[in-house]
PAMINU-348473 format. One record per residue (C-alpha): y, z, x; residue number from 1. Coordinates in pm, 1 decimal, m for minus. Layout:
PAMINU-348473
+----------+----------+----------+-----+
|       py |       pz |       px |  nr |
+----------+----------+----------+-----+
|        Y |        Z |        X | NUM |
...
+----------+----------+----------+-----+
//
This chain:
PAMINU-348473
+----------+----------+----------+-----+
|       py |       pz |       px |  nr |
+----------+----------+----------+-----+
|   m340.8 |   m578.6 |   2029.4 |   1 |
|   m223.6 |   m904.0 |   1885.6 |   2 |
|   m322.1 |   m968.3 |   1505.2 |   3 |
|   m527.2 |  m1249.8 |   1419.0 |   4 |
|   m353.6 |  m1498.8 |   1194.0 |   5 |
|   m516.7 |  m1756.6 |    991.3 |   6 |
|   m346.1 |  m2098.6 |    843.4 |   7 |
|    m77.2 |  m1979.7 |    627.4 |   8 |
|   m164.5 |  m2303.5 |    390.0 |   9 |
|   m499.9 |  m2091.3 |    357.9 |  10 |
|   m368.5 |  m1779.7 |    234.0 |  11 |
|    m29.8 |  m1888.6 |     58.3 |  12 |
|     30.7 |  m1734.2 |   m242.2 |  13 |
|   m266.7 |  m1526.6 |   m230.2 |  14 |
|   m212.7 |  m1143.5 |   m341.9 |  15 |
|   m393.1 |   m873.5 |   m236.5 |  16 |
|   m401.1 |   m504.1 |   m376.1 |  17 |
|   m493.8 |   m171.9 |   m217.3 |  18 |
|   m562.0 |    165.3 |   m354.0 |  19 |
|   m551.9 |    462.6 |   m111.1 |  20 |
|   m665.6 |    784.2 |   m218.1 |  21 |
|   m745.9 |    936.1 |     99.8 |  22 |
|   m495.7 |   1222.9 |    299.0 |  23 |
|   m327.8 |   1093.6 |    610.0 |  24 |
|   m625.4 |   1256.4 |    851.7 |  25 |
|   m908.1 |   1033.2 |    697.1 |  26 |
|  m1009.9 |    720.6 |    848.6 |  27 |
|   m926.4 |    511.8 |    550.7 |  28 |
|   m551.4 |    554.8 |    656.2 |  29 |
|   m568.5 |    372.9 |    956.9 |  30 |
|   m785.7 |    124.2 |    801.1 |  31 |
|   m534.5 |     46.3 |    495.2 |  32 |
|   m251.8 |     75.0 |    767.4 |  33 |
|   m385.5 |   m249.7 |    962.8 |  34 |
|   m539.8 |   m384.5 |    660.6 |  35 |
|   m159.8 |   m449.1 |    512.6 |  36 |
|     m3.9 |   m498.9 |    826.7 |  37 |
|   m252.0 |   m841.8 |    903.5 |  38 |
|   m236.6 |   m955.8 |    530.7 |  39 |
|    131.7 |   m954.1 |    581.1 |  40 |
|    163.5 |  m1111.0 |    934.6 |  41 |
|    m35.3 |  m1383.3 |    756.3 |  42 |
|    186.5 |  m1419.2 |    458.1 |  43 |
|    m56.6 |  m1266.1 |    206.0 |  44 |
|    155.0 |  m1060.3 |    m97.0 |  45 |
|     43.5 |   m719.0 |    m47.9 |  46 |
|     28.6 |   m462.5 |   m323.5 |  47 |
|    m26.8 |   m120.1 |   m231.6 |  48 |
|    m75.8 |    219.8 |   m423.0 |  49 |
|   m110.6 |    606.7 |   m325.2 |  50 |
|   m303.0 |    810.9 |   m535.0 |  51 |
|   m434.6 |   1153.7 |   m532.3 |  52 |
|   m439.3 |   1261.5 |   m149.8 |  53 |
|   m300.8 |    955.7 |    m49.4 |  54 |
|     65.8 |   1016.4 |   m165.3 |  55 |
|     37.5 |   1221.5 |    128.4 |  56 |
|     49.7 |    915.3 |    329.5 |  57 |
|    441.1 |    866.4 |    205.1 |  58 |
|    549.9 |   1045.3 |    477.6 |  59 |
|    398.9 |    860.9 |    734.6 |  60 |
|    679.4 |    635.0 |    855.0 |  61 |
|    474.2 |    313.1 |    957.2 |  62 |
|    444.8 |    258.9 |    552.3 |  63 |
|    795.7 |    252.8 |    495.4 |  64 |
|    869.2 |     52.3 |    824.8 |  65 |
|    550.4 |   m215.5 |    613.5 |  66 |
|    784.0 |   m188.7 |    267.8 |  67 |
|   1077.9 |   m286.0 |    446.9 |  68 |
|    905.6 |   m553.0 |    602.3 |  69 |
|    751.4 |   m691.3 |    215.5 |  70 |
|    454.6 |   m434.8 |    164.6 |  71 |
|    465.7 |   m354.7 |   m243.7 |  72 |
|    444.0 |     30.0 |   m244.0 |  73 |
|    384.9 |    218.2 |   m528.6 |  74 |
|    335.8 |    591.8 |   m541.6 |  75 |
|    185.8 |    761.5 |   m836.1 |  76 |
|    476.3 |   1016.5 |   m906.1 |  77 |
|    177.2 |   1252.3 |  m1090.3 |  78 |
|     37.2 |   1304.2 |   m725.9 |  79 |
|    322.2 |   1388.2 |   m584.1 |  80 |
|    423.2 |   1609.9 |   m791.6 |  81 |
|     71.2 |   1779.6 |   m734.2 |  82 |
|     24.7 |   1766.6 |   m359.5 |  83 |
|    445.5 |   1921.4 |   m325.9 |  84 |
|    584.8 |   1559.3 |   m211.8 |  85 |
|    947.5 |   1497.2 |   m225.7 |  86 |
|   1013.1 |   1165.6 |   m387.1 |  87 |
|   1347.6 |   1191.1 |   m307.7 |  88 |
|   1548.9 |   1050.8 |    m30.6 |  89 |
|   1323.6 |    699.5 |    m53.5 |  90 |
|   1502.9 |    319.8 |   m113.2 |  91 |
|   1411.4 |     61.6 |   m365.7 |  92 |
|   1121.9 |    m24.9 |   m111.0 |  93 |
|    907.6 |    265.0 |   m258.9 |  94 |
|    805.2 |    292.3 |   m626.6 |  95 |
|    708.1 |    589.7 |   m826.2 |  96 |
|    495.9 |    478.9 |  m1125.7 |  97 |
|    192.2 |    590.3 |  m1295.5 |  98 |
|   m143.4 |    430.3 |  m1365.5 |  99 |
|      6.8 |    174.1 |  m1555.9 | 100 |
|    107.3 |    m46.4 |  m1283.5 | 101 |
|   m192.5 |     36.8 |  m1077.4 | 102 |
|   m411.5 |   m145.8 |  m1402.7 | 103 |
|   m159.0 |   m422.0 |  m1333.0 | 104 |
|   m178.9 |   m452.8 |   m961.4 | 105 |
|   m580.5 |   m491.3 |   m995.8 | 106 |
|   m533.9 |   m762.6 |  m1260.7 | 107 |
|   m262.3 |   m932.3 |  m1071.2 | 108 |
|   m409.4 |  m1011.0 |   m775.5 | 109 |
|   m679.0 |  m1200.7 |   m630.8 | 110 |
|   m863.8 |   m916.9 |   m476.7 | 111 |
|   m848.4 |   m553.5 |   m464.2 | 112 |
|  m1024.1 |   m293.6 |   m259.2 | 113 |
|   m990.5 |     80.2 |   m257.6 | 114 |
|  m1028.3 |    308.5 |      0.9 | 115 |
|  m1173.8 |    667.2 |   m144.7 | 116 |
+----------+----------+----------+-----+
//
């Protein structure tokens, strides 16, 4: 299904930031998935982070394919190394940080949802 795209005067330099904390299997995956893909197609910066559960998304391959493409991904490296994921083997497209940078991602941009 094609993606609907919107003016990109309209949404030029406009930043958006995600928090998933959801596992792979939950709804809010899928959701977060399409969310970034359609804020990028229309040119929107797009911030996301994994926390808790969610750093089990890391392994799903359509994230990485979004960070190569411009996604921001950060990873809390705490939940991964609580939930067993390998943060090895990943480019300069994925970035393990702490909770730091999530406070800055939710002050830096214009809006910010979370999926829990």
């Amino acid at each position: 299904m094609d993606q609907p795209t919107l003016p990109s005067t309209i949404l030029a330099k406009k930043k958006l930031g995600l928090l998933l904390s959801t596992a792979p299997d939950h709804p809010n995956a899928e959701t977060v998935y399409n969310l970034s893909k359609t804020a990028l197609d229309n040119q929107v910066d797009t911030y996301l982070y994994f926390i808790d559960e969610g750093v089990k998304n890391l392994e799903d391959p359509r994230f990485i394919q979004l960070a190569s493409e411009g996604l921001k991904l950060f990873v809390c490296a705490y939940g991964c190394q609580q939930h067993h994921i390998s943060t090895d083997g990943y480019g300069k497209e994925v970035n393990f940080c702490g909770l730091v940078i999530l406070s800055n991602i939710i002050d830096g941009c214009d809006r910010f949802l979370a999926f829990n």
